[in-house]
C-alpha positions in Angstrom: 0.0 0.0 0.0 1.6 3.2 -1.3 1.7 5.8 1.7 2.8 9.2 2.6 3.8 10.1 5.8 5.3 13.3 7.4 8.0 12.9 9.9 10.1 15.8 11.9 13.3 16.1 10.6 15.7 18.5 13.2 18.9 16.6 12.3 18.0 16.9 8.6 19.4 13.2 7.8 16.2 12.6 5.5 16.4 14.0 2.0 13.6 15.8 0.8 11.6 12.5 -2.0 13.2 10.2 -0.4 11.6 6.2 -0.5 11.5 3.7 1.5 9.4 0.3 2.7 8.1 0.2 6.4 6.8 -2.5 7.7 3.7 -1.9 10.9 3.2 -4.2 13.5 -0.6 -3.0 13.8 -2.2 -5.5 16.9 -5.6 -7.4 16.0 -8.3 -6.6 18.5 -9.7 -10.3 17.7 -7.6 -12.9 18.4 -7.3 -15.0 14.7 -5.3 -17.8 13.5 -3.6 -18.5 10.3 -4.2 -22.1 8.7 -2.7 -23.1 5.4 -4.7 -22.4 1.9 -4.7 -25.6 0.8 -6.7 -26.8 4.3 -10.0 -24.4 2.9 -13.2 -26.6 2.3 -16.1 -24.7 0.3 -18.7 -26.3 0.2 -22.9 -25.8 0.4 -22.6 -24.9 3.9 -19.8 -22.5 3.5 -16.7 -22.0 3.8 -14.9 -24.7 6.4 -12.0 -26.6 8.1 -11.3 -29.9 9.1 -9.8 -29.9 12.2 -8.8 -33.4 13.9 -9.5 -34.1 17.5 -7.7 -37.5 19.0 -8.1 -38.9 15.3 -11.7 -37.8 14.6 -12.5 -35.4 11.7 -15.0 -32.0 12.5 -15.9 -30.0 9.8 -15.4 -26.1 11.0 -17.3 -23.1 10.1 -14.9 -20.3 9.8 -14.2 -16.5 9.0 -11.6 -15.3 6.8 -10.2 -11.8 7.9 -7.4 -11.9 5.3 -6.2 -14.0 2.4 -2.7 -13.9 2.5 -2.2 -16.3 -0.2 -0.9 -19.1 0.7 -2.1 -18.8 4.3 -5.6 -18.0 5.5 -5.8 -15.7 8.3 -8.8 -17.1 10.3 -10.5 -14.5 12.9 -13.7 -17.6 14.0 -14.5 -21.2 14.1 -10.4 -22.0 15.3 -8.7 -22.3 18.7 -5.3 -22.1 20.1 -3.8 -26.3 19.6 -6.3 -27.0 16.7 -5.0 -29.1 14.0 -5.9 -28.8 10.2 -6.3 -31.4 7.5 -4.4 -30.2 4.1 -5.9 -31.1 0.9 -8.8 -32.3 2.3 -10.5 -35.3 0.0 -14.2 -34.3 -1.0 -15.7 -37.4 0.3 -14.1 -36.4 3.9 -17.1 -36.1 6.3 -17.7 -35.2 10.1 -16.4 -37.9 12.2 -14.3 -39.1 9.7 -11.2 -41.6 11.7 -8.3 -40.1 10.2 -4.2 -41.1 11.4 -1.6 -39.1 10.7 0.0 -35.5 10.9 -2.5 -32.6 10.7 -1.2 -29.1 10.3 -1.4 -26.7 13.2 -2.9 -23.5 13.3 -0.6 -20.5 14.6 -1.4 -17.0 16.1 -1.7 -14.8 13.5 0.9 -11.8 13.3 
């Protein structure tokens, strides 16, 4: 996002034009999660995870706050510890028995 800001310059160390990229750490009032891309299941009942819970499958309603691309950033329907299925098949169903590694969600930044 292309932004213009005004800043004091006493020491006169910034040229007049000059460029540069900032980065802002702005906090999220919501607490919201960021889940992998490929984990996303559209669907008729919207838009969904499947999160896995001691082997069993449960199909999550979620919220996107941002599409980051190759990460989700999730701000309902996820909790701190959940696990995600990537690439979820389309026959994958609530309380599907599933083994293996799930990917976890993380804070988002």
């Amino acid at each position: 996002m292309l932004t213009e800001i005004d800043v004091t310059n006493t020491d006169r160390l910034l040229e007049p034009g000059i460029y540069c990229t900032v980065e802002l750490q702005i906090p999220s009032k919501v607490a919201s999660f960021s889940v992998p891309s490929d984990a996303l299941i559209f669907n008729s009942d919207g838009l969904q995870v499947a999160v896995v819970d001691n082997g069993i499958v449960h199909l999550r309603k979620i919220s996107v706050a941002r599409d980051l691309g190759t990460t989700i950033e999730v701000n309902s329907g996820l909790k701190s510890g959940d696990k995600v299925v990537r690439n979820p098949p389309v026959q994958l169903v609530e309380g599907t028995e599933v083994s293996g590694a799930a990917a976890p969600v993380t804070p988002a930044r």
